[in-house]
C-alpha positions in Angstrom: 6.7 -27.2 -4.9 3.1 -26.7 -4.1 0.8 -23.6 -2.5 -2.3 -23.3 -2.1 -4.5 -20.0 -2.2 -7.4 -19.1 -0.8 -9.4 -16.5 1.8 -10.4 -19.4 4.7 -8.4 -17.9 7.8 -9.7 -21.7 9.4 -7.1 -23.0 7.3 -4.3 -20.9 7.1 -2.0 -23.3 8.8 -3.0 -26.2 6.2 -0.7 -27.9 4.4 -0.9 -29.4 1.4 0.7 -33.0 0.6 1.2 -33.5 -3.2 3.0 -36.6 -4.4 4.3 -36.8 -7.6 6.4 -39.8 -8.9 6.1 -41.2 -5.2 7.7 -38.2 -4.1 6.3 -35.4 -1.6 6.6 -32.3 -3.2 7.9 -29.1 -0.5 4.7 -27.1 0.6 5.6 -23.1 0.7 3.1 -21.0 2.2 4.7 -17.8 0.5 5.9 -18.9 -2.7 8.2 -16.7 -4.7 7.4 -16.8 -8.7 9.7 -14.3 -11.2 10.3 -12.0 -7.8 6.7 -11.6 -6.6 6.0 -12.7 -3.5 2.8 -14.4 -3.2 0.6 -15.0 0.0 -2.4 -17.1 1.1 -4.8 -14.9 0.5 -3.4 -12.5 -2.6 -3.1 -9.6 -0.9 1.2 -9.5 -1.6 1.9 -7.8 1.3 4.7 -9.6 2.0 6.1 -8.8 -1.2 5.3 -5.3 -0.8 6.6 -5.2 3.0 10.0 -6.7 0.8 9.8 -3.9 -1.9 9.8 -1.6 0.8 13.1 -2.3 2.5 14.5 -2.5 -0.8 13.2 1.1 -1.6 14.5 2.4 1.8 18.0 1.8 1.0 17.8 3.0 -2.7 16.2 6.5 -1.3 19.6 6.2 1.7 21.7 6.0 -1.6 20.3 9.3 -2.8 20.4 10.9 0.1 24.3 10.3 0.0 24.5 11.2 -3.3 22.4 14.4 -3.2 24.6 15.4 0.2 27.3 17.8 1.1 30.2 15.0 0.3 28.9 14.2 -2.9 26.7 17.3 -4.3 25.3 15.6 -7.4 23.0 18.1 -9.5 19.4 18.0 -9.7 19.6 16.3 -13.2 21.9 13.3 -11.7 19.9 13.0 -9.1 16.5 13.0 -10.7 18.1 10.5 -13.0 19.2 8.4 -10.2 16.0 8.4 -8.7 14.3 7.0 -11.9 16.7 4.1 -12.3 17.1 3.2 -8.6 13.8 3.8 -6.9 11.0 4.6 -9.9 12.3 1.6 -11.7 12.5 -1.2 -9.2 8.5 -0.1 -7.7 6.7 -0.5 -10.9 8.6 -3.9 -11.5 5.5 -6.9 -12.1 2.9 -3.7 -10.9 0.0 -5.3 -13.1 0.4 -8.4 -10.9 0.0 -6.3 -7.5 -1.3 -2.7 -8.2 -4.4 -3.1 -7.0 -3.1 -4.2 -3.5 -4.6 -2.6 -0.6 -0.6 -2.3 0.6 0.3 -0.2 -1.9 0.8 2.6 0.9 3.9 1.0 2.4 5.6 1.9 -0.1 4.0 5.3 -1.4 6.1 7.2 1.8 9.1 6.1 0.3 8.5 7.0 -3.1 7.8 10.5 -1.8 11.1 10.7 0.0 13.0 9.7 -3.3 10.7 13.1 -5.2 11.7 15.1 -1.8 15.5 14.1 -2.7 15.3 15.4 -5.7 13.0 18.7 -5.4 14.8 19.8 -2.0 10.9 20.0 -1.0 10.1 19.8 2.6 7.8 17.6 4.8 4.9 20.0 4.7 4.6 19.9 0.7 1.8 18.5 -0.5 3.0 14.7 -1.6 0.4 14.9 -5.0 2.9 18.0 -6.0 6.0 16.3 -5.6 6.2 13.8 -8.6 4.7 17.1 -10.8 7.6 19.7 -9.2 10.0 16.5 -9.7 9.3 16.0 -13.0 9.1 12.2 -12.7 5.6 10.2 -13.5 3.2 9.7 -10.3 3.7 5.9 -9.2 -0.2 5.5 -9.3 0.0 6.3 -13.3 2.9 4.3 -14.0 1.2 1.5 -12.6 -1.5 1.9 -14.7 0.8 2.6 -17.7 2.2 -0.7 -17.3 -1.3 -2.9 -16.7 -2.3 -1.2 -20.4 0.5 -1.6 -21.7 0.6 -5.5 -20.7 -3.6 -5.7 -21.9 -2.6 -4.3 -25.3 -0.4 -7.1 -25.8 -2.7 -9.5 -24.1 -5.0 -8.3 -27.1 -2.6 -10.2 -29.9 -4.3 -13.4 -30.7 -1.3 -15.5 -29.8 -0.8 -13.8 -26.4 -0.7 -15.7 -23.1 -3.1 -13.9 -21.6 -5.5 -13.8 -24.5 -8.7 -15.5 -23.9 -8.5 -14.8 -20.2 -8.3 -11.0 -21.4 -11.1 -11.2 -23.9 -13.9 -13.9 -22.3 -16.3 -12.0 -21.1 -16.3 -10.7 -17.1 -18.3 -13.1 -15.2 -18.5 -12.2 -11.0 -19.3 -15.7 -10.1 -16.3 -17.5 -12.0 -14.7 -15.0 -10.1 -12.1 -16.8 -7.3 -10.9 -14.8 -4.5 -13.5 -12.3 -4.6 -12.8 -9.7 -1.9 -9.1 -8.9 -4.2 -9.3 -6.5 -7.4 -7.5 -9.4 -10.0 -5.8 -7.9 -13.1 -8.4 -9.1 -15.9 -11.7 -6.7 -14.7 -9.1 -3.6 -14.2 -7.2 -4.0 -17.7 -10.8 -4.7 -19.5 -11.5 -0.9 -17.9 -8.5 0.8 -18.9 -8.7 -0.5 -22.2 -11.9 0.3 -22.7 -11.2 3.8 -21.3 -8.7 4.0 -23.5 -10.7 3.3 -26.4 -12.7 5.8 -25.7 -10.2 8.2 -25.7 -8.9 7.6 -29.0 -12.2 8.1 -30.4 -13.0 11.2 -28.4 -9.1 12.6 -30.0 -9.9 11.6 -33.4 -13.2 12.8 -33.4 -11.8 16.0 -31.6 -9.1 16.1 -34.6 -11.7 16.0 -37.6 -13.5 18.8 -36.3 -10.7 21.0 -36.2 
């Protein structure tokens, strides 16, 4: 298989032809790598667009669950929410968090917090996750991109010298997208930060 990625709209039609042991590999314009979904250009809105018809029918669930058939409690269905909807959104978010798609499936998070609050359209959606006692989807993306760059830290991690070189703009490829590497330097530097702040906070008391 073989894809090519890049932001020249001249040659989005392109394909490549790779040979390997006299044989023509299969050119995929969209290739589909551990579940993501990746495009031309980065942006993974197709694999957002995907994520989003997958979320619509896990919030159609709740609704059923949460109706007058069924009448599941606010406990079952907050837990349902987390494992069917919360779950399956923040799956690979390091990869694509920074998309500027994000919002297609934001509405349909909300729906899920408005399942399980019994809040109404005209509630604010930054209260919801808080009156639903479930984390925000912005956070737990952000969660999971630390949580990944504290591993990436381990000497014998993957992602180790690619997390640890220093930034440099023009070595940069694709550089209109927000790549994983300058955001989880930030947060772990923000996060360093932090620990110093508490501990320094701690000694005084």
């Amino acid at each position: 298989m073989s894809a090519a990625f890049h932001l020249n709209n001249k040659e989005t039609k392109r394909e490549l032809k790779v040979n390997y042991e006299k044989k023509t590999l299969p050119f995929f314009p969209e290739p589909e790598y551990l579940g993501v979904t990746l495009d031309r250009s980065l942006t993974y809105r197709r694999h957002l667009e995907s994520l989003h018809k997958k979320l619509t029918s896990r919030v159609s669930l709740l609704r059923r669950l949460a109706g007058s058939c069924w009448c599941a409690g606010a406990t079952t269905v907050r837990i349902a929410t987390i494992a069917l909807v919360h779950s399956t959104s923040g799956y690979c978010s390091p990869v694509w968090c920074h998309s500027a798609h994000t919002r297609l499936i934001e509405p349909t998070i909300n729906d899920a917090f408005r399942i399980v609050t019994g809040c109404l359209r005209p509630t604010q959606a930054d209260n919801l996750s808080i009156l639903a006692g479930i984390q925000p989807a912005e956070l737990r993306r952000s969660g999971a991109t630390l949580s990944l760059a504290r591993l990436a830290m381990e000497p014998e991690h993957l992602l180790h010298l690619t997390l640890t070189r220093p930034a440099s703009t023009d070595a940069r490829r694709l550089k209109s997208r927000h790549p994983y590497v300058p955001s989880a330097q930030q947060l772990i530097s923000l996060s360093y930060n932090n620990n110093i702040q508490a501990a320094h906070w701690s000694d005084n008391q």
